[in-house]
C-alpha positions in Angstrom: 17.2 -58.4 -75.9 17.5 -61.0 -78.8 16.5 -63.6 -76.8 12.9 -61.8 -75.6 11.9 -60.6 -78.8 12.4 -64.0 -80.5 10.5 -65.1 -77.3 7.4 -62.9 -78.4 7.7 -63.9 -82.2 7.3 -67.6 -81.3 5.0 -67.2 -79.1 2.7 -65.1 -81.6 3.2 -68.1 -84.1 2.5 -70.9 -82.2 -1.2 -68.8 -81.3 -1.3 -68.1 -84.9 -0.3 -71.2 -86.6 -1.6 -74.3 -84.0 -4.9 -72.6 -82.7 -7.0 -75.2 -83.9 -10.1 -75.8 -81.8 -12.1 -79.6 -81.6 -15.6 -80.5 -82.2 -16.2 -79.3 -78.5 -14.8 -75.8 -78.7 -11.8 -76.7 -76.9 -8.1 -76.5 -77.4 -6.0 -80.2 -78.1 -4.0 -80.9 -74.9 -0.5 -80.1 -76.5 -1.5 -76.9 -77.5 -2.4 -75.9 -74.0 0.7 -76.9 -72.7 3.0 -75.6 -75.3 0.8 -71.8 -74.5 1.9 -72.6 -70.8 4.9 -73.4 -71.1 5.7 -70.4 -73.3 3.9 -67.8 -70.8 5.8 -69.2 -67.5 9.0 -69.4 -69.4 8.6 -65.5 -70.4 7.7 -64.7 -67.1 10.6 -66.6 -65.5 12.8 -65.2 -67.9 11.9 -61.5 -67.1 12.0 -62.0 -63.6 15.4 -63.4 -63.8 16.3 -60.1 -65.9 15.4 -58.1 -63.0 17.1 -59.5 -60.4 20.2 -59.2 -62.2 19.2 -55.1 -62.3 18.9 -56.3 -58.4 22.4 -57.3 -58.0 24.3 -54.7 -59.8 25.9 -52.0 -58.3 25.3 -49.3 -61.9 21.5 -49.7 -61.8 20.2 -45.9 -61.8 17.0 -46.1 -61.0 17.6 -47.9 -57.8 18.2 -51.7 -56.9 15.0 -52.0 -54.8 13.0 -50.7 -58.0 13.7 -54.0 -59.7 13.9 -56.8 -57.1 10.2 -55.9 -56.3 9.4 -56.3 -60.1 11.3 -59.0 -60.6 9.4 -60.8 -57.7 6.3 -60.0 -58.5 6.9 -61.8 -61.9 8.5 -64.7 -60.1 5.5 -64.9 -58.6 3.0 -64.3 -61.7 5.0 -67.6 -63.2 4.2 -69.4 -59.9 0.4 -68.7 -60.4 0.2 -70.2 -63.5 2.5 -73.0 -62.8 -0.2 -73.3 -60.4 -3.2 -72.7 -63.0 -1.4 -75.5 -65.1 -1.5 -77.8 -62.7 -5.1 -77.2 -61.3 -6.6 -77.1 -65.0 -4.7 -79.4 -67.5 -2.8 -81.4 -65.3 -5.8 -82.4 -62.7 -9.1 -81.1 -65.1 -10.0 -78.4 -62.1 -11.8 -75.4 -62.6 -12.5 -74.0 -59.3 -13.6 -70.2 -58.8 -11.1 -69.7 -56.5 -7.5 -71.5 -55.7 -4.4 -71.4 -54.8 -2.8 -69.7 -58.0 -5.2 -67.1 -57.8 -3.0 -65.7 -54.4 -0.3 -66.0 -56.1 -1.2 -63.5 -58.9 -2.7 -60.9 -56.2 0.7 -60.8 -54.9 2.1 -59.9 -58.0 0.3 -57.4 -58.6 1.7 -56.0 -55.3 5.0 -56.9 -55.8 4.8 -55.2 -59.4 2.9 -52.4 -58.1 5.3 -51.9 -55.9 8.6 -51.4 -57.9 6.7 -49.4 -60.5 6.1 -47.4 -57.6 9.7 -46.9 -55.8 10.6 -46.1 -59.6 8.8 -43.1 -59.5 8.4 -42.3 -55.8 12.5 -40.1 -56.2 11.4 -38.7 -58.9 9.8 -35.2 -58.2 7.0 -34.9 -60.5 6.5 -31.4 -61.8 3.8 -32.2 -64.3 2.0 -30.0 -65.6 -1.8 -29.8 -66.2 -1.9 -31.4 -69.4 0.3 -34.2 -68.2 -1.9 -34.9 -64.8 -5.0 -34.8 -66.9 -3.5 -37.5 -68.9 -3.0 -39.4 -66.0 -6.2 -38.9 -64.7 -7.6 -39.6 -68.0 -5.5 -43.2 -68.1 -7.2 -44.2 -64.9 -10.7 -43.0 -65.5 -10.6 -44.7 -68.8 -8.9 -48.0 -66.8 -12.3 -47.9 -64.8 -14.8 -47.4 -66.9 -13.9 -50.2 -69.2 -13.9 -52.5 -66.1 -17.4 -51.3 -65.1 -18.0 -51.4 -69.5 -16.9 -55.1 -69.5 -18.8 -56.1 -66.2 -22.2 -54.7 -67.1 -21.7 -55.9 -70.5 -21.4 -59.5 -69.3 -24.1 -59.2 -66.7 -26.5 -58.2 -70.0 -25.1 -60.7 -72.4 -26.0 -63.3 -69.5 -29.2 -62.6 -69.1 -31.9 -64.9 -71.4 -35.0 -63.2 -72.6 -38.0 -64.2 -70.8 -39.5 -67.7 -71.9 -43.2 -66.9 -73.1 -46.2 -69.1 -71.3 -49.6 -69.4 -70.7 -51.0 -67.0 -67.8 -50.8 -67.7 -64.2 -54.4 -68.0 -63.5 -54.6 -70.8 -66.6 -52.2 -72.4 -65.0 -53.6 -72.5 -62.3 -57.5 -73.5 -63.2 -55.9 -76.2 -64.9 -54.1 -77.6 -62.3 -57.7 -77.5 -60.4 -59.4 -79.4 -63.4 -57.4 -82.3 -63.5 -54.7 -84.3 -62.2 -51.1 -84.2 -63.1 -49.7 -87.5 -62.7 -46.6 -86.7 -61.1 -43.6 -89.6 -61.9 -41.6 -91.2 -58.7 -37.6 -89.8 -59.7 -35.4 -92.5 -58.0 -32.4 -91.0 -56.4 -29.5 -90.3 -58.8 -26.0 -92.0 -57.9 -23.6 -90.1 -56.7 -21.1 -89.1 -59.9 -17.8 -90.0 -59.1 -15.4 -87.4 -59.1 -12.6 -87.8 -62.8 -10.0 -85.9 -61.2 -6.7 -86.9 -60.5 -6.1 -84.2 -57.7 -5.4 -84.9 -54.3 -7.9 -84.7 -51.4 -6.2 -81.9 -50.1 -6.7 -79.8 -53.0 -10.3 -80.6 -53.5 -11.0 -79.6 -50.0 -8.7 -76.4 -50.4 -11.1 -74.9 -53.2 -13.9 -75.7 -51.4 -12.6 -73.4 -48.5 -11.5 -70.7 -50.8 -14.7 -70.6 -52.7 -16.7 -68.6 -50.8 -13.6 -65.9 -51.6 -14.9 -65.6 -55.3 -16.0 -62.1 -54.9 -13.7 -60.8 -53.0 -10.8 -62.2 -54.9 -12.3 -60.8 -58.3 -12.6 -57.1 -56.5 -8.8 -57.5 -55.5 -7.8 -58.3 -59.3 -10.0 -55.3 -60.7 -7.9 -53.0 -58.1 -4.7 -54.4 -58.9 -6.0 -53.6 -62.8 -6.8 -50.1 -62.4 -3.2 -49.4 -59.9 -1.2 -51.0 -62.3 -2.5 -48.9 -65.1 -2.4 -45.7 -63.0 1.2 -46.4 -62.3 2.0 -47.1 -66.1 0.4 -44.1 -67.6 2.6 -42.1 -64.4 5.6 -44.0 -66.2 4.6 -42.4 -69.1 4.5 -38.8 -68.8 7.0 -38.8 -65.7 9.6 -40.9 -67.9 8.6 -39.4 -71.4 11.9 -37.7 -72.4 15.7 -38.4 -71.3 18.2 -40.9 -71.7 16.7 -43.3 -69.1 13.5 -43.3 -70.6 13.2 -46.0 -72.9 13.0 -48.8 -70.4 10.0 -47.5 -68.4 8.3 -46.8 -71.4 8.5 -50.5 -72.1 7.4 -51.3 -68.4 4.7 -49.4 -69.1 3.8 -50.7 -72.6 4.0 -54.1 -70.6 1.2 -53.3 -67.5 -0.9 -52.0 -70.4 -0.6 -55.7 -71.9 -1.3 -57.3 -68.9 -4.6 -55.1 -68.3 -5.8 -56.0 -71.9 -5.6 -59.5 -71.1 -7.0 -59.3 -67.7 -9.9 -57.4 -69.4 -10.5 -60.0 -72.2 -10.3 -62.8 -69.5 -12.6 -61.1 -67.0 -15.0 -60.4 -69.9 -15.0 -64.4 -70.9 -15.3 -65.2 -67.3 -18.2 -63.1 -66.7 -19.6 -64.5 -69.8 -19.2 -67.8 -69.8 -17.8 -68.1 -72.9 -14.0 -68.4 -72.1 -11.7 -71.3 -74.0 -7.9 -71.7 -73.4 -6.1 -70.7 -75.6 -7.6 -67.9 -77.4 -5.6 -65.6 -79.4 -6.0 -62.8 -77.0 -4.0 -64.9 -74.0 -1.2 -63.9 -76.2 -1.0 -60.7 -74.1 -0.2 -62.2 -71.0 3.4 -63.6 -72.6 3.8 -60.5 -74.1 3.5 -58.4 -70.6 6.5 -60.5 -69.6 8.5 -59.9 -72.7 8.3 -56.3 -72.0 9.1 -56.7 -68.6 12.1 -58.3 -69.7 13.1 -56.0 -72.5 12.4 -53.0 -69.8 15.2 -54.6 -68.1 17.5 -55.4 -70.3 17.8 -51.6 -71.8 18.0 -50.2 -68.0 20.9 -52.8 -67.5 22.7 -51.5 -70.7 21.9 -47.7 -70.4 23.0 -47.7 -66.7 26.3 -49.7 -67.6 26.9 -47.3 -70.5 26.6 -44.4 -68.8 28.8 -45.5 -65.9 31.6 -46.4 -68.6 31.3 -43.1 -70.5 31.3 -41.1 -66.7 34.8 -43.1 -65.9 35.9 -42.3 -69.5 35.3 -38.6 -69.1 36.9 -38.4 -65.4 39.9 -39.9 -66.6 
């Protein structure tokens, strides 16, 4: 538990302290790795948490619950192992590419155990409660449609003024535009460093750009269903505290997501703002989820043997 709240805390300093962006708007290249490196360490870290939950016998809330979550954060490290590689690494920016798969599958992996976690339990909630988890989703979609519109307005230029159509036009009769001969440009050759393979990988995937945005807006709005479930089905009880942290960490990971689809849609995203921070914290949750299900379950087997005997 030490070890992923320290985790956190350096991770919010190093945003704080080194965030430091060039002439060109742009993060210095040790700063974008030290913000990986951070982000896929939490991530790895977590996951590894949960698949100890995976292998021990006292887990309450089932085995399966956590090997699901802990691989769909093995996987969310994989994407941006990936991410790392395409963007600092080879200076790719694709719409679409092979990371990107990688973090749908979390999402299902992660959707997944949250779900087995609450699948046993046999929720007799009452109408307050279901209207708060109604509430939760409805709230999860309107901000996605809020941030999408949003974008789609702050994109959009006013209208350059000019002269009339039919001016145009009657000059155009009146006289002569000269029009220059443009000699054929030379072919830019391509900076990357990243193998032909890759190149003509995101070239096959980006036609997938919509459909791959759709699929992270759905994973959004499940995950955030299934954490305000966690809430109110998990809210009192000894084996509480851990989901509440699960949940506190899919409403992290949603925040980001909603910053970064905002910046996206935009144009105006920069690694390595301040609100990336969100992602590492998702993980650190995670982790911390795990670790207090690990101890209340072992606890609670100990004190059970303690009272038989």
């Amino acid at each position: 538990m030490g070890a992923c709240i320290a985790w956190g805390v350096v991770t919010l300093l190093f945003f704080l302290l080194f965030t430091a962006p060039g002439e060109d708007g742009a993060q210095p290249g040790w700063f974008l790795v030290g913000i990986n490196l951070l982000e896929i360490g939490a991530f790895f870290l977590a996951s590894v948490l949960c698949f100890r939950n995976w292998r021990s016998t006292q887990i309450v809330s089932g085995r399966n619950v956590w090997f699901w979550i802990g691989l769909g954060l093995l996987f969310y490290a994989m994407g941006t192992v990936l991410f790392f590689i395409w963007g600092t690494v080879w200076g790719l920016d694709p719409a679409v590419s092979l990371g990107d798969f990688f973090y749908i599958f979390s999402y299902v992996f992660l959707a997944a155990g949250m779900f087995k976690a609450v699948l046993p339990r046999r929720l007799n909630l009452e109408v307050p409660q279901w209207l708060m988890v109604v509430g939760i989703g409805l709230g999860g979609v309107l901000l996605a449609i809020f941030v999408n519109l949003a974008a789609a307005e702050a994109t959009v230029g006013p209208l350059e003024s000019g002269p009339p159509i039919y001016q145009v036009a009657q000059a155009a009769t009146e006289e002569e535009v000269a029009v220059p001969e443009i000699e054929a440009a030379a072919p830019i050759e391509a900076t990357s460093s990243a193998p032909g393979w890759v190149l003509q990988l995101d070239g096959m995937l980006e036609p997938m750009v919509d459909v791959v945005g759709l699929l992270y807006l759905i994973g959004d709005i499940v995950l955030l269903v299934i954490a305000g479930t966690l809430l109110v089905a998990f809210w009192g009880g000894r084996y509480s505290q851990s989901w509440k942290l699960i949940a506190i960490a899919a409403f992290c990971l949603y925040i980001a997501d909603m910053f970064f689809a905002y910046a996206v849609n935009t144009d105006t995203y920069i690694e390595g703002s301040l609100w990336e921070v969100f992602w590492t914290f998702s993980a650190v949750f995670f982790g911390l989820g795990a670790v207090v299900e690990h101890a209340v379950s072992v606890n609670s087997r100990r004190s059970t043997r303690r009272r038989r005997g």
